[in-house]
C-alpha positions in Angstrom: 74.0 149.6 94.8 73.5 152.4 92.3 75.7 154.8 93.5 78.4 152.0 92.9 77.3 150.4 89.4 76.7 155.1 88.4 80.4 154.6 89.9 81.8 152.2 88.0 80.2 152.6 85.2 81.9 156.5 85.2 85.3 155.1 85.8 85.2 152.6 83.0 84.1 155.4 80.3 86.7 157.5 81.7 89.5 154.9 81.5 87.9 154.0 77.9 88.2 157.8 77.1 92.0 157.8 78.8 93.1 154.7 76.9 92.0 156.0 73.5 93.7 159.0 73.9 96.7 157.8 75.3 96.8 155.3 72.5 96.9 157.6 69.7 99.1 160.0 71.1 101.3 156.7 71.5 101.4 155.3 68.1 101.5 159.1 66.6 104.5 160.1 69.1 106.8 157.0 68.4 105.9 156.4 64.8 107.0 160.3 64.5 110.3 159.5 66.5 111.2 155.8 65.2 111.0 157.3 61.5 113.2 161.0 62.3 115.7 158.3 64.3 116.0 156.4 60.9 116.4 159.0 58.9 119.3 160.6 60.9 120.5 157.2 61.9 120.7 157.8 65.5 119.9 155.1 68.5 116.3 153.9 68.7 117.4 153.4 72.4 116.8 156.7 72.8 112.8 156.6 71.7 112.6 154.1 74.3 113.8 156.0 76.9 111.2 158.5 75.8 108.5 156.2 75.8 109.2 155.0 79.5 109.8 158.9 80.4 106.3 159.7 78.9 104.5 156.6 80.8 106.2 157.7 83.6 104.1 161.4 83.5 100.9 159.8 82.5 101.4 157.2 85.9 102.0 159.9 87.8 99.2 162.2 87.0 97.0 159.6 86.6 98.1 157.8 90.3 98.2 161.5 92.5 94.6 161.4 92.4 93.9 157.5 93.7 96.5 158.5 96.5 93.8 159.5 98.7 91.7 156.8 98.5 94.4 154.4 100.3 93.3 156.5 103.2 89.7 157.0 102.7 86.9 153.8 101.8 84.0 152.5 103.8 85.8 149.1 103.5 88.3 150.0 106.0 86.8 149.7 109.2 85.6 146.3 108.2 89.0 145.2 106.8 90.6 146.6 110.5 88.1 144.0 112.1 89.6 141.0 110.4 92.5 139.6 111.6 94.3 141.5 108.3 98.0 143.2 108.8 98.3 146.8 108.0 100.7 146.2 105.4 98.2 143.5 103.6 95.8 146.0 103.4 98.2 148.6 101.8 99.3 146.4 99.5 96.0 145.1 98.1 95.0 148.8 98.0 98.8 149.7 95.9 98.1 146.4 94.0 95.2 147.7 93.0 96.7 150.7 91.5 99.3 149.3 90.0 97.0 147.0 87.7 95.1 150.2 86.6 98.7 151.5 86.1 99.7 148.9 84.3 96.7 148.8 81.8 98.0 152.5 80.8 101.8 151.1 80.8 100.6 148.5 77.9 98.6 151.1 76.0 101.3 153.4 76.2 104.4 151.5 75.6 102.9 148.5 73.5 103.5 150.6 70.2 106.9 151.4 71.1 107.7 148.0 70.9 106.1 146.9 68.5 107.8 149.2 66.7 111.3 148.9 67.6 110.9 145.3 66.9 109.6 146.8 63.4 112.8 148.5 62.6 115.5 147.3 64.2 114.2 143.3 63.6 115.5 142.4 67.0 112.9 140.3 68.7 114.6 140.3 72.1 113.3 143.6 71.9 109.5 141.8 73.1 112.0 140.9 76.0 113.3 144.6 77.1 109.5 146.2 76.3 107.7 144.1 78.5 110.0 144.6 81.4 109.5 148.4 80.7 105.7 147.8 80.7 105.4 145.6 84.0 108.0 147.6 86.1 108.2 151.7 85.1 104.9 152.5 86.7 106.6 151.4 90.2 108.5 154.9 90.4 105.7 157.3 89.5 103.0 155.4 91.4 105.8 155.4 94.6 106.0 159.6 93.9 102.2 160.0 93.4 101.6 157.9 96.5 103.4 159.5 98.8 103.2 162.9 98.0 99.2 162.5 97.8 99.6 160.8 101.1 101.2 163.6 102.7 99.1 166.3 101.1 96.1 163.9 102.8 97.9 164.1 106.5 98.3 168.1 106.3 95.6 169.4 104.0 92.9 168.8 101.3 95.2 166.4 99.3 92.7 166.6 96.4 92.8 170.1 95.6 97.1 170.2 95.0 96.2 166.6 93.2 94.0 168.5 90.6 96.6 170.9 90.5 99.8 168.6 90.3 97.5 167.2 87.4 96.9 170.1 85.5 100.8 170.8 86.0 101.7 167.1 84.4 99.5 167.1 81.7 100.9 170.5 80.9 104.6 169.1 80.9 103.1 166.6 78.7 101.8 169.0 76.1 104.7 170.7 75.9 106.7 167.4 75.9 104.4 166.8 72.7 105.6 170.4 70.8 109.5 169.1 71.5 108.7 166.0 69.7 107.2 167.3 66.6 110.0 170.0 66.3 113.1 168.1 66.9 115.6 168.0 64.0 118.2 166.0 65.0 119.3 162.9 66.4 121.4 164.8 69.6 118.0 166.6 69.9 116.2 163.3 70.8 119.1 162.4 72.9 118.8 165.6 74.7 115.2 164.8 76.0 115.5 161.2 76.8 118.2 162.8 79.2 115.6 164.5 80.6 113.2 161.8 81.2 116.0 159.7 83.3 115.8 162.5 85.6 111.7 162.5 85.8 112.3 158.9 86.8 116.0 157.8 87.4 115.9 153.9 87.3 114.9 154.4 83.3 119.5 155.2 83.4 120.1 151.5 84.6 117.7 150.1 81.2 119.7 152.5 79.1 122.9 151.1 80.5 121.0 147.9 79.6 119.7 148.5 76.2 123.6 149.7 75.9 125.0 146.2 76.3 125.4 145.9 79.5 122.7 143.4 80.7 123.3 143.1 83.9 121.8 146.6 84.7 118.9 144.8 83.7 119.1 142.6 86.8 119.6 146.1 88.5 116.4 148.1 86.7 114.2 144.8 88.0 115.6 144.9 91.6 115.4 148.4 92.3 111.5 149.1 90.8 110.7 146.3 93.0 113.0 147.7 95.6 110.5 150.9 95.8 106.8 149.0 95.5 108.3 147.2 99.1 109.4 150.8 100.5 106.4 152.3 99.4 103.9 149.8 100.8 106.1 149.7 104.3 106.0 153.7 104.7 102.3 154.3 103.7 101.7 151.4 106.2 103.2 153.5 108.5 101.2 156.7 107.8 97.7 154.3 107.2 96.4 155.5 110.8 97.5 158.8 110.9 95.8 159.2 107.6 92.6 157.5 108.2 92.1 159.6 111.4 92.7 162.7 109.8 
């Protein structure tokens, strides 16, 4: 019992620490962006893109390390003895995730639209942010997942996690000097590019945010799309893993 209330307890300062962090860097990275965007009279779109891009690297470094632990708990050999699917058991453990996942989503992309609503005085804007909140972690958790699943199968998954870590928070640092250096409006442009390619479905919510709203319908259905395909292919790997 005190190993797990010592446990918790370190997990909640460490998400407390996290958040806070995150938080600032949130408000200080878009407030920085929304005001250059207005005074070169470019697209706010673009800062949005950049705010889904940058939630995408903090799901991702944050997820690669809980990979392992879909394959590893004492509750799982209890769970097996129930009359519990394979798939139910994945999911609740991905679900699980995901709601930690999505607590760093809202801290991270609650400023950005707040503030987009701010300047631009569009309030379908609460609309397009909270779809952005609830559904970007679903790539980077999918990436994190299987890749620290794999790296659980054939080695020490948690030695390349701290490593893929190290390597994401480093991409976010210099991610950080970019911002506070761009001059222009086609400079901003330039990285929100960049970020469609860190997690590709943010293109479809740009098509969206464009005008053409039924790439919303097609952002929605292909997030969800990869939580189903990543539950049914760890599902598949849950044994391997567990024995190894």
């Amino acid at each position: 019992y005190k190993k797990k209330k010592v446990a918790l307890t370190s997990f909640i300062a460490f998400f407390s620490l996290m958040a806070v962090i995150y938080l600032i860097l949130s408000i200080l990275i878009n407030l920085s962006l929304f005001v250059q965007m207005r005074e070169l009279g470019g697209s706010y779109n673009s800062v949005i893109i950049i705010a889904g891009g940058y939630c995408t690297l903090i799901t991702f470094s944050t997820s690669i390390f809980r990979a392992k632990g879909i394959f590893n708990g004492n509750d799982y050999e209890m769970l097996k003895a129930l009359p519990i699917k394979e798939k139910e058991i994945i999911f609740a453990k991905i679900l699980g995730m995901y709601i930690v996942e999505l607590a760093y989503s809202l801290i991270i992309l609650l400023p950005n639209m707040v503030m987009t609503i701010i300047f631009t005085g569009n309030l379908m804007y609460l609309l397009y942010g909270s779809l952005l909140i609830v559904l970007v972690p679903c790539f980077p958790i999918m990436l994190a997942v299987l890749i620290g699943s794999i790296l659980t199968l054939l080695i020490d998954g948690s030695r390349f996690a701290s490593i893929i870590n190290v390597v994401a928070y480093f991409i976010l640092l210099v991610a950080c000097i970019l911002f506070s250096t761009m001059q222009s409006s086609k400079q901003i442009n330039c990285i929100a590019s960049l970020f469609i390619y860190i997690n590709p479905s943010l293109l479809f919510f740009e098509w969206a945010l464009a005008g053409k709203y039924l790439y919303f319908a097609v952002f929605i259905l292909l997030n969800l799309a990869i939580l189903t395909f990543t539950i049914l292919f760890i599902a598949k790997l849950y044994n391997i893993g567990h024995a190894v």
